[in-house]
Chimera marker file (.cmm) of the C-alpha trace (Angstrom):
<marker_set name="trace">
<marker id="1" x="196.004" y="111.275" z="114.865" r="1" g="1" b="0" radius="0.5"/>
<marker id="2" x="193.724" y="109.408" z="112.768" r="1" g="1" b="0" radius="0.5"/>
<marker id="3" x="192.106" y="106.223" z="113.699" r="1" g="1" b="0" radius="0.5"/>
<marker id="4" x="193.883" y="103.946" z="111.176" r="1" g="1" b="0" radius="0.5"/>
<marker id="5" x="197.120" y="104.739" z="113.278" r="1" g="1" b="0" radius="0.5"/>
<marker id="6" x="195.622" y="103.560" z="116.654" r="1" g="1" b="0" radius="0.5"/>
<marker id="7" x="195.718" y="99.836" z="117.401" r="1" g="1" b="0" radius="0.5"/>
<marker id="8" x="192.366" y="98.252" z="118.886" r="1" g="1" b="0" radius="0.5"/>
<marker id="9" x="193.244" y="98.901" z="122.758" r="1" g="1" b="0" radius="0.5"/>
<marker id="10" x="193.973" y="102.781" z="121.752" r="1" g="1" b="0" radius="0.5"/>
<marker id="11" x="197.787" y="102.599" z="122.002" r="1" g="1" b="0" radius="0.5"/>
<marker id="12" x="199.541" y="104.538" z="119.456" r="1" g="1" b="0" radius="0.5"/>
<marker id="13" x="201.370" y="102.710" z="116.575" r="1" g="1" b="0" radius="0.5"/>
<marker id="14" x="205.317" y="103.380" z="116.222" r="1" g="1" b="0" radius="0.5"/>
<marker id="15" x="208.026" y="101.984" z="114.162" r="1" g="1" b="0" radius="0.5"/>
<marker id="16" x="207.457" y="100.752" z="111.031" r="1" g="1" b="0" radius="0.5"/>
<marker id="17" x="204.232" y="99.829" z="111.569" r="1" g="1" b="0" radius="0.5"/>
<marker id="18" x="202.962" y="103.382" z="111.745" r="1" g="1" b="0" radius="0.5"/>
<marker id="19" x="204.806" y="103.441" z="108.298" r="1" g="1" b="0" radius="0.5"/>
<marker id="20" x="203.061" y="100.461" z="106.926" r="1" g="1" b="0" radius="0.5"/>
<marker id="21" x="199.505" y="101.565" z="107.822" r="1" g="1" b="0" radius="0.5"/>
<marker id="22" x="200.774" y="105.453" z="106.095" r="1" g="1" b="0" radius="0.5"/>
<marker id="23" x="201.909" y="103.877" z="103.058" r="1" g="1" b="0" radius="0.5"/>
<marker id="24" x="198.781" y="101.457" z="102.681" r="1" g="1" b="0" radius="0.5"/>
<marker id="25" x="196.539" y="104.538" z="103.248" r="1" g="1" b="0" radius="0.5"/>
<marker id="26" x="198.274" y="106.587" z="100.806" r="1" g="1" b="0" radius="0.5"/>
<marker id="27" x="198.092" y="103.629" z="98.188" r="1" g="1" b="0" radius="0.5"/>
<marker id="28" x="195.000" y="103.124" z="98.732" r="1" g="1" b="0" radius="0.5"/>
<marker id="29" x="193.879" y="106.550" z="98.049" r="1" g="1" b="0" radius="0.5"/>
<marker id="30" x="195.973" y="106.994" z="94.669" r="1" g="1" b="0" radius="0.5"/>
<marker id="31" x="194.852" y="103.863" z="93.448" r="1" g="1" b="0" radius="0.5"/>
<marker id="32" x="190.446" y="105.065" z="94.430" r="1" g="1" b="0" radius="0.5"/>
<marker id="33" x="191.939" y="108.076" z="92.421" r="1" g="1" b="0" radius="0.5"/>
<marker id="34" x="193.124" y="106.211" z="89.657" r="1" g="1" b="0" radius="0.5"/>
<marker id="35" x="189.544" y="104.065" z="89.116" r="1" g="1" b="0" radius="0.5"/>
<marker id="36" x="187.591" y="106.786" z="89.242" r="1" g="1" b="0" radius="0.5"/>
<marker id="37" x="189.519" y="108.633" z="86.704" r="1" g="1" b="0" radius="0.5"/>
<marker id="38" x="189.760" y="105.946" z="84.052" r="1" g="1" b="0" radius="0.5"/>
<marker id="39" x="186.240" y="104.525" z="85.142" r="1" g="1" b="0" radius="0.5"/>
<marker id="40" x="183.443" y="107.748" z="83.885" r="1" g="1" b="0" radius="0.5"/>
<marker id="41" x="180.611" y="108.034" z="85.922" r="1" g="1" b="0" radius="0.5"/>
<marker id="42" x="178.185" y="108.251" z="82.930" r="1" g="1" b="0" radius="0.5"/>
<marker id="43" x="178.701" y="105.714" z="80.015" r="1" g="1" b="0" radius="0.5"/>
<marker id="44" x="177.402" y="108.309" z="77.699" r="1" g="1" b="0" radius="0.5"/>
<marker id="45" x="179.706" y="111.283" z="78.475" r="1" g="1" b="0" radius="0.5"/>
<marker id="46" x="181.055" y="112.544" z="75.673" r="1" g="1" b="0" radius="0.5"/>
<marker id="47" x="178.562" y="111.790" z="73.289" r="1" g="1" b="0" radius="0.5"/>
<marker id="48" x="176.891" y="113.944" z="71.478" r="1" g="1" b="0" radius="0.5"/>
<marker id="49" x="173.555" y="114.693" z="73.560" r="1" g="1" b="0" radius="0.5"/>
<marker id="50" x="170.217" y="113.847" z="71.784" r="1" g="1" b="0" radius="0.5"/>
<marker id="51" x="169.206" y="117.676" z="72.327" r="1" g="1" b="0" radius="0.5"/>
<marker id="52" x="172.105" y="118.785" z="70.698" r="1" g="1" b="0" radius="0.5"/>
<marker id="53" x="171.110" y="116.655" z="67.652" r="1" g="1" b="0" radius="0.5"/>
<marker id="54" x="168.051" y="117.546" z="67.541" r="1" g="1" b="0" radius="0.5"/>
<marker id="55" x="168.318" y="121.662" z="67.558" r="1" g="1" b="0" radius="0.5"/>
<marker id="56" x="170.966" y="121.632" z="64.882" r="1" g="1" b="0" radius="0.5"/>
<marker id="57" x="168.679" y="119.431" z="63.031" r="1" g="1" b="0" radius="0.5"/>
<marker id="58" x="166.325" y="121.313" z="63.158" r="1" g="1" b="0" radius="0.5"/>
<marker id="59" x="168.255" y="124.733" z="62.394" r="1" g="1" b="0" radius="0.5"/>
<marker id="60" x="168.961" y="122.788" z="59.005" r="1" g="1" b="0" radius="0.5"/>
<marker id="61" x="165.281" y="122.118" z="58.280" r="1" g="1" b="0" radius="0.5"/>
<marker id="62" x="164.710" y="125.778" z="58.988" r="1" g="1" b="0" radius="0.5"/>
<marker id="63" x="166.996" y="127.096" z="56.730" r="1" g="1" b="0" radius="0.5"/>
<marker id="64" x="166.866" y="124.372" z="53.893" r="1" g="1" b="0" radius="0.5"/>
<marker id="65" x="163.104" y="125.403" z="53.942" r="1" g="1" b="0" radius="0.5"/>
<marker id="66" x="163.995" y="128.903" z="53.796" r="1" g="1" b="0" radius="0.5"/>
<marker id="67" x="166.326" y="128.845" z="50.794" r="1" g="1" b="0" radius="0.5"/>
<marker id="68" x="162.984" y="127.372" z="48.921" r="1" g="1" b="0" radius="0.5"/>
<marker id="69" x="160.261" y="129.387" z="50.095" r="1" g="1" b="0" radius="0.5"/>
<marker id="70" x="162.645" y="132.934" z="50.238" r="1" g="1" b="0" radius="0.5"/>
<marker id="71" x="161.750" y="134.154" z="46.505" r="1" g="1" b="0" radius="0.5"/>
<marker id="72" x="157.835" y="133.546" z="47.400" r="1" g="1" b="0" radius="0.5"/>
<marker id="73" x="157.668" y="135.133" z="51.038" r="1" g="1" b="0" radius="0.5"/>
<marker id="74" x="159.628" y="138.403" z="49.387" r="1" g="1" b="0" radius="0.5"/>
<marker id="75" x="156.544" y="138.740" z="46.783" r="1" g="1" b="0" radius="0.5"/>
<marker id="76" x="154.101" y="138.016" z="49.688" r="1" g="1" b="0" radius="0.5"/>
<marker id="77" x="155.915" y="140.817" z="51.575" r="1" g="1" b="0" radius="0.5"/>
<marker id="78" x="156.147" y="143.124" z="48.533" r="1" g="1" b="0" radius="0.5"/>
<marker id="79" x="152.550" y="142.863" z="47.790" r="1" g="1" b="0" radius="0.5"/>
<marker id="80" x="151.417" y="143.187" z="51.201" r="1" g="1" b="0" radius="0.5"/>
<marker id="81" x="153.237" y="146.716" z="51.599" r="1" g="1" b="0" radius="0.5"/>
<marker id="82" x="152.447" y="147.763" z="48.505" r="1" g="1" b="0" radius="0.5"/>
<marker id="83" x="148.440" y="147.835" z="49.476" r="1" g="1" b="0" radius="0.5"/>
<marker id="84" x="148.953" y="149.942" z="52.751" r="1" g="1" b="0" radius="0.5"/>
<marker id="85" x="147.726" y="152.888" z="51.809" r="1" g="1" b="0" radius="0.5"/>
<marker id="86" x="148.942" y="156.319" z="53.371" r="1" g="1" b="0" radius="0.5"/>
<link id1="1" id2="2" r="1" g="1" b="0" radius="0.2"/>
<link id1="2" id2="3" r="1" g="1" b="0" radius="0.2"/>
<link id1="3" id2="4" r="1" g="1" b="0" radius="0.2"/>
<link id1="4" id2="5" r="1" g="1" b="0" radius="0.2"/>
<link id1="5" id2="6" r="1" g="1" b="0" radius="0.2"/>
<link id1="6" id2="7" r="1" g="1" b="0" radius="0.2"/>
<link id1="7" id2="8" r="1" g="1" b="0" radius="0.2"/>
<link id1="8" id2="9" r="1" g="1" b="0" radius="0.2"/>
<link id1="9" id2="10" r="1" g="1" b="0" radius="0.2"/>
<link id1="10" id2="11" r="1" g="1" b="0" radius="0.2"/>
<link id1="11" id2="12" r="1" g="1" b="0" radius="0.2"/>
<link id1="12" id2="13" r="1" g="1" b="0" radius="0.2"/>
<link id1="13" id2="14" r="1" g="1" b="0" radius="0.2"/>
<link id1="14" id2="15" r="1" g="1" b="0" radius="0.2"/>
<link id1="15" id2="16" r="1" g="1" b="0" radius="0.2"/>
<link id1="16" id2="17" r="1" g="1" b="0" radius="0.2"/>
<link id1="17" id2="18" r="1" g="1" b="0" radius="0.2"/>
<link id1="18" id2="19" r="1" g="1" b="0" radius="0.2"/>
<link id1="19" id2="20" r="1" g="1" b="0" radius="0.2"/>
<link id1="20" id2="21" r="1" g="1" b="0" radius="0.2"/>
<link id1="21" id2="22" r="1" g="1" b="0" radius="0.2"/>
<link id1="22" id2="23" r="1" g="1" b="0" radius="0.2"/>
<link id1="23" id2="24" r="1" g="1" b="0" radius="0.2"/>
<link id1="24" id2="25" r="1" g="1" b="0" radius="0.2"/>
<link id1="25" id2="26" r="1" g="1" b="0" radius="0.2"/>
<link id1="26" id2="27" r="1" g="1" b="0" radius="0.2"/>
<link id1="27" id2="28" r="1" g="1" b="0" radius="0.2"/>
<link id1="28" id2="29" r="1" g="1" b="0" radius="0.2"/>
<link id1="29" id2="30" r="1" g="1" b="0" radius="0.2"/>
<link id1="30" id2="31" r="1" g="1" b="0" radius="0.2"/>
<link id1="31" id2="32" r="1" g="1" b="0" radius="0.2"/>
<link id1="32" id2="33" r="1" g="1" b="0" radius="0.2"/>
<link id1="33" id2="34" r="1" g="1" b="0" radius="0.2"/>
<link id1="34" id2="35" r="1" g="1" b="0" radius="0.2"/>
<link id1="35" id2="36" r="1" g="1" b="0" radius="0.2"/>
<link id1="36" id2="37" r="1" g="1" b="0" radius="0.2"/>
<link id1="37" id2="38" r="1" g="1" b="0" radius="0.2"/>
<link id1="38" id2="39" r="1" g="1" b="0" radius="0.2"/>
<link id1="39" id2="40" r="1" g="1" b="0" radius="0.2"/>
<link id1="40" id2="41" r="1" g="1" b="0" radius="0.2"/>
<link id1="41" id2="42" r="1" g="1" b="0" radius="0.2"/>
<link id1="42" id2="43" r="1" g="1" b="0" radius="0.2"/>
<link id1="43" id2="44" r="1" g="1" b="0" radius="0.2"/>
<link id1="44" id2="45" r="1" g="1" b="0" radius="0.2"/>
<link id1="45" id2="46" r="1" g="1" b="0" radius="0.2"/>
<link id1="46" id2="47" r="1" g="1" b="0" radius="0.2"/>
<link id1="47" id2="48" r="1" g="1" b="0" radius="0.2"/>
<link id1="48" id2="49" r="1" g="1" b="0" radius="0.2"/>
<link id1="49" id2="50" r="1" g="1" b="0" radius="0.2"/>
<link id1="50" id2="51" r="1" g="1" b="0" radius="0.2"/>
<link id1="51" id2="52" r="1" g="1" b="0" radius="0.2"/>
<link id1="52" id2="53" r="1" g="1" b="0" radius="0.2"/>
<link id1="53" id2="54" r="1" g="1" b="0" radius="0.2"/>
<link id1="54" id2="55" r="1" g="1" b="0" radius="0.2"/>
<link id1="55" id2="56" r="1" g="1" b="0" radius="0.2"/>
<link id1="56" id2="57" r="1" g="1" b="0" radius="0.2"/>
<link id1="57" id2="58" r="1" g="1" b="0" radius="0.2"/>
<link id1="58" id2="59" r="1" g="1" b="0" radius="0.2"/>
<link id1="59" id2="60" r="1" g="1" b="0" radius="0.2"/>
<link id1="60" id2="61" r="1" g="1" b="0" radius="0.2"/>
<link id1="61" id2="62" r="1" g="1" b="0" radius="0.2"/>
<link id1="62" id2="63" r="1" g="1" b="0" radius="0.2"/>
<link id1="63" id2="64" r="1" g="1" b="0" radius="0.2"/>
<link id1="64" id2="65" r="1" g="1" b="0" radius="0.2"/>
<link id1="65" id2="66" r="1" g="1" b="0" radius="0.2"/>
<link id1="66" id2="67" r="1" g="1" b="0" radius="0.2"/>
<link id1="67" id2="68" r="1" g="1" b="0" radius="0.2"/>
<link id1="68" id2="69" r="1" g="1" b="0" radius="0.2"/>
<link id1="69" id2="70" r="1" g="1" b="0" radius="0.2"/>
<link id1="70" id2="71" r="1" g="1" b="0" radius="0.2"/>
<link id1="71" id2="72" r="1" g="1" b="0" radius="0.2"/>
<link id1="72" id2="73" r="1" g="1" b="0" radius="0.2"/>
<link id1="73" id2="74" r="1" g="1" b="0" radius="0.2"/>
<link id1="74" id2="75" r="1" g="1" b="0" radius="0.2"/>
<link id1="75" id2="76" r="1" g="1" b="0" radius="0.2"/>
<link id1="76" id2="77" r="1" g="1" b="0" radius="0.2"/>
<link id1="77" id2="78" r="1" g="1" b="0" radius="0.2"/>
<link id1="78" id2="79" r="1" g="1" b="0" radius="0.2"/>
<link id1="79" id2="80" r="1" g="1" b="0" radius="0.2"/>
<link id1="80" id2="81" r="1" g="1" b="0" radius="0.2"/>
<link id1="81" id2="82" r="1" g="1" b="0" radius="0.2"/>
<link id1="82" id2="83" r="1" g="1" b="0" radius="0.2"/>
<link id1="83" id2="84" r="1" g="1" b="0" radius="0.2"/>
<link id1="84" id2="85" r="1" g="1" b="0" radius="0.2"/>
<link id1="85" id2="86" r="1" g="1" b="0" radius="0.2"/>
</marker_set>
């Protein structure tokens, strides 16, 4: 028996008014249920996080710089095997 059932004096409630003290405790814990689903614990969940930003960012940068410097680093390449003598 739980302790919200038990009057002051530690006589059991019966009747209706074991029903009444069940029904508030069950509201009770639907409605708790009900805030802390519509109520997030972080403001900023679901957002997109700063570190996510920031790595796709910078994959972009990477391969924007890439596109531009491709035609020169294959010549740098090309000339650098080219000189390595067997």
């Amino acid at each position: 028996m739980n302790r919200s059932s038990r009057k002051q004096d530690n006589t059991q409630i019966t009747g209706w008014a074991a029903l009444a003290v069940a029904a508030a405790g069950w509201w009770y814990g639907l409605l708790r249920q009900i805030r802390t689903a519509l109520t997030p614990a972080d403001p900023e969940r679901g957002d997109v996080p700063g570190w996510v930003m920031i790595t796709l960012m910078s994959a972009i940068l990477v391969a924007g710089l890439l596109a531009l410097v491709q035609p020169a680093l294959k010549d740098l390449f090309e000339s650098a095997i080219k000189q390595v003598k067997p």
